[in-house]
N, C-alpha and C positions, 0 to 999 in steps of 0.2 A: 538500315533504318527500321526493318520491321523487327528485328532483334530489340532492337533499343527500345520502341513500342511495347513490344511486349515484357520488357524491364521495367520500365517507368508502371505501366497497366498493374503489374504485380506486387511491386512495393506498395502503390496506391491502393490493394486489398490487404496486404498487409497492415497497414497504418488504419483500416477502414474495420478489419477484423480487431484490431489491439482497441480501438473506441469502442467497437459494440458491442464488445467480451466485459470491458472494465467497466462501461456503465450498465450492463444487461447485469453483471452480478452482483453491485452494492441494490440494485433493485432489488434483484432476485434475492439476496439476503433482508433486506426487508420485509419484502412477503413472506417469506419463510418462519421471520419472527415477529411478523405482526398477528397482534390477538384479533383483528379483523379478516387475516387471508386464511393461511397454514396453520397460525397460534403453536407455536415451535417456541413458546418466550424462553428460549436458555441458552443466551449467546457465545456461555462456553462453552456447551456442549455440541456446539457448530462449531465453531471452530477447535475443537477438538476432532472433530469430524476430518473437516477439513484437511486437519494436520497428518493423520493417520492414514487417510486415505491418498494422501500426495504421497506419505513415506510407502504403502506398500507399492504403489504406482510403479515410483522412481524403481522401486528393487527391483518389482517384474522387468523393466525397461531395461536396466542398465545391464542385472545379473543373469536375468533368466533367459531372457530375448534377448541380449546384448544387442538393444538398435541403436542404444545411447552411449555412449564412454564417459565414466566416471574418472576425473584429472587424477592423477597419481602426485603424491607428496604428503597428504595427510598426515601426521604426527598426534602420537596422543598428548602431547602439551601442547602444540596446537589447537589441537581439539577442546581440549579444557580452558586455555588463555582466551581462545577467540569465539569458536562456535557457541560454546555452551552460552558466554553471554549474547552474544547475538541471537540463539532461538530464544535465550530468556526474552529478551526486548519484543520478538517477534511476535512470542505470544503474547504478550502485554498487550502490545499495539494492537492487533485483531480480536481479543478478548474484550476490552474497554472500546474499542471504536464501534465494535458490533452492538455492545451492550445501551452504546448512544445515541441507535437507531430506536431503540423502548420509546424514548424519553423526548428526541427531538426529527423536526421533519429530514428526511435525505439532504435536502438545498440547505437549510440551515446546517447540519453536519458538513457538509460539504464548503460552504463557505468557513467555518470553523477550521478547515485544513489548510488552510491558505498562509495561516499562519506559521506552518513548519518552519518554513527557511529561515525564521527568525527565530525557533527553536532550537534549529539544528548551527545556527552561527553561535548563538550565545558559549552552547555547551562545546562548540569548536574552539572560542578562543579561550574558555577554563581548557579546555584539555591540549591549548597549542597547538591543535590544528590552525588556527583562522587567526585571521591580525586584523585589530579594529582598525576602522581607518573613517574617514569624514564621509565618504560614498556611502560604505556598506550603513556605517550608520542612518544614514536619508534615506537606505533602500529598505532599511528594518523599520525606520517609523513610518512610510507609506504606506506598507503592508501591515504594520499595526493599526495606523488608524483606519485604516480600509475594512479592517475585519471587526472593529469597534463602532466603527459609522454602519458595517451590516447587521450586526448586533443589535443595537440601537431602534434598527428599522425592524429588530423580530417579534411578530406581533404575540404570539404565546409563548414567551421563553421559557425554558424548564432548566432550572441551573442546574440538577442534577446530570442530567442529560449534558450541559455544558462541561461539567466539571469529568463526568466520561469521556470525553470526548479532548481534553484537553489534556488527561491522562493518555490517550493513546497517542496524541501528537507527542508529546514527552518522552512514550514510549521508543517510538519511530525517531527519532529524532537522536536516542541514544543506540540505540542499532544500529544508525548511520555511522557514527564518531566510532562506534564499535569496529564498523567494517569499513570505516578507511584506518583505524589503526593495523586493523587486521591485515588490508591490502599493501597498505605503506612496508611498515614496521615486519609485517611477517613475510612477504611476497612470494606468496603464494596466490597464483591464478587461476581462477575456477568459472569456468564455464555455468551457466544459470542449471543445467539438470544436475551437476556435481553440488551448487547451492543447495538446492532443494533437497538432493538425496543428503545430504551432512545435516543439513539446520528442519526438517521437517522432524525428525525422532524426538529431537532434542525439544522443539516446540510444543510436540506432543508430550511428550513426559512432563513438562513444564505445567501444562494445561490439565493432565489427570489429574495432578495432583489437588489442585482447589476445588476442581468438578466435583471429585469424590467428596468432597466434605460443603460444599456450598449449593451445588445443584441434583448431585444424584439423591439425597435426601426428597427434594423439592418431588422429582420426578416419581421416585417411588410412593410419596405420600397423594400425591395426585393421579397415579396411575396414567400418567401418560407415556408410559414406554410405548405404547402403540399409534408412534407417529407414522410418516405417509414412508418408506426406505426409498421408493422408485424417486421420490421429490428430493431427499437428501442425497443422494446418493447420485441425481442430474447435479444436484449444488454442486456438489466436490470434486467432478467431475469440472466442470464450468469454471472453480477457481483453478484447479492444474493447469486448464488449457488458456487460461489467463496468463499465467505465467511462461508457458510456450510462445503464446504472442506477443509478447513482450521479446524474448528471445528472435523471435522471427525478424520484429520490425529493427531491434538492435545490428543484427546482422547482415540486414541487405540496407540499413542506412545509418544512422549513425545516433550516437547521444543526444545530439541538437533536438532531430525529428520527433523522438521518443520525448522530449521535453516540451516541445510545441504541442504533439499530441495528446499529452497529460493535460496542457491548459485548452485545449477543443473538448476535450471530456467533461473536463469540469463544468464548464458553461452548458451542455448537452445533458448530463447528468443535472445541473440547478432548472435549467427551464424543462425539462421533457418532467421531471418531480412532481413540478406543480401541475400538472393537465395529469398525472397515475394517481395521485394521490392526494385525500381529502385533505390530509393535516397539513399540506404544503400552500402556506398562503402566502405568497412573496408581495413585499409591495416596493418602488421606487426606490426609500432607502437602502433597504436589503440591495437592490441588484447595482447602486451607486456607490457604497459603498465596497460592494464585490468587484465590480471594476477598477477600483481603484487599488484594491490587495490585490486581485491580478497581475495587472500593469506593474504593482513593484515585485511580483511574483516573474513575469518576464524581462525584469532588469536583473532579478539576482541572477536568474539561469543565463543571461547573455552576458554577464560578468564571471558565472563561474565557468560557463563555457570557453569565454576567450582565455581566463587564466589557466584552464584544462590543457586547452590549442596548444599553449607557450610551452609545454610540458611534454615533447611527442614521444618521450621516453615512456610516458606513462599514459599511454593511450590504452594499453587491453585494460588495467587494472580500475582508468575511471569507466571504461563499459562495463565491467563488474557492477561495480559501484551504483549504476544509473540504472543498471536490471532489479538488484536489489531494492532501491529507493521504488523504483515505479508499481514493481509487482508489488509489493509488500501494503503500500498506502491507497490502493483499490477496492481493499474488503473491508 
């Protein structure tokens, strides 16, 4: 009994550490690039940060210190069919989601995200993954009008800020379809530090490249190379070990849990927003409307969960899947 105590005690820090990691750092990258805190306004060059700083991470871990084991199987047509697009999308999605914390409050961004699953079914049944059916369709206009009824209720909308932001869901949405064709189609399975060490270079290379011509300009004519390193350098620290905790809470419980605790974040991440931050003014709509993309947010995941269930052949490759999706839509 006192074994099982202290199981149950354990996972329950695990699940408690994976909330306070994943809403401590869409904050913490807020501050970071708010002209009111840090004023760091260069959301690719955070997340280029970011990316680099995860890849040399992974190498010290895996090659240097071997505490990690990197999955063996890699192929370089692999590498080019699968990864390459999946860090491309990766950086898309954290490039453009970051850039929509400028423009719009965290809550508002946040309810913005709700709309994935309806993102990611669309581009599922163009690409043959997903089959329309009468359900899914009920479950895709609840959560559309949910996110249209919170919209609705947002009292300084910035559409630019929107249109960011709906770009990164886009992005994320295509790195999902990427990496179940990937999982499917290629089957190859990879542990979440073997994710990171493959798709973190590739993301970073992806993200030099427009830094260099869209933001490094910016920095050199402003002279702000001389930002805070001990602040960035906690940031990218904080997204790694995000991604650890997701890895944690996947391994001592399952897909479901990790998906229940995505939607406890969200709603922890929308109200704790408004009480850190001025520009966050929620009102009735906003949070009626949010509950309502929620709730058909918790009917996709307990219809893709039972179709997953029906599947136990393929249970490692949807925990893949579900490490991917959760770390990735956090920053």
């Amino acid at each position: 009994m006192a074994d099982r105590n202290r199981k149950d005690l354990l996972t329950y820090a695990y699940i408690l550490l994976y909330i306070a990691l994943s809403s401590g750092q869409i904050f913490f990258n807020k501050w970071v690039l708010s002209s009111k805190e840090i004023n760091f306004p260069y959301p690719l060059g955070l997340t280029l940060l970011h990316m680099v700083f995860s890849s040399v991470l992974c190498f010290i871990l895996t090659k240097v210190l071997k505490i990690m084991k990197v999955e063996e199987g890699m192929t370089l047509d692999i590498y080019i069919s699968s990864v390459i697009p999946i860090g491309a999308m990766f950086a898309m999605t954290l490039w453009l989601g970051n850039t929509a914390y400028l423009y719009i409050s965290v809550a508002f961004a946040q309810m913005l995200k709700a709309i994935m699953p309806v993102a990611v079914f669309i581009l599922g049944v163009f690409a043959g993954l997903e089959v329309m059916s009468c359900r899914m369709l009920l479950i895709m206009s609840v959560i559309s009008f949910g996110v249209l009824v919170a919209s609705y209720g947002e009292m300084s909308i910035n559409w630019i800020g929107v249109v960011y932001q709906m770009g990164g869901v886009v992005g994320e949405a295509l790195r999902l379809i990427f990496m179940e064709i990937f999982v499917k189609r290629k089957g190859l399975k990879l542990n979440p530090i073997s994710v990171m060490y493959y798709v973190s270079p590739c993301s970073a290379l992806c993200l030099l490249i427009p830094w260099i011509f869209l933001e490094k300009p910016k920095m050199d004519a402003q002279g702000t190379w001389s930002f805070k390193p001990l602040v960035l350098t906690l940031n990218s620290l904080c997204t790694f070990a995000l991604n650890l905790s997701v890895f944690l809470v996947i391994s001592h419980t399952s897909a479901l849990t990790i998906r229940v605790a995505g939607v406890v974040k969200d709603w922890v991440v929308v109200l704790l927003s408004a009480l850190l931050f001025a520009d966050t003014k929620l009102t009735l709509i906003n949070l009626f409307g949010y509950a309502i993309a929620i709730a058909g947010v918790a009917a996709y995941n307990n219809f893709k969960l039972k179709k997953e269930a029906s599947r136990v052949s393929s249970d490692e490759p949807t925990q893949s899947l579900s490490l991917v999706s959760t770390s990735s839509s956090d920053k």
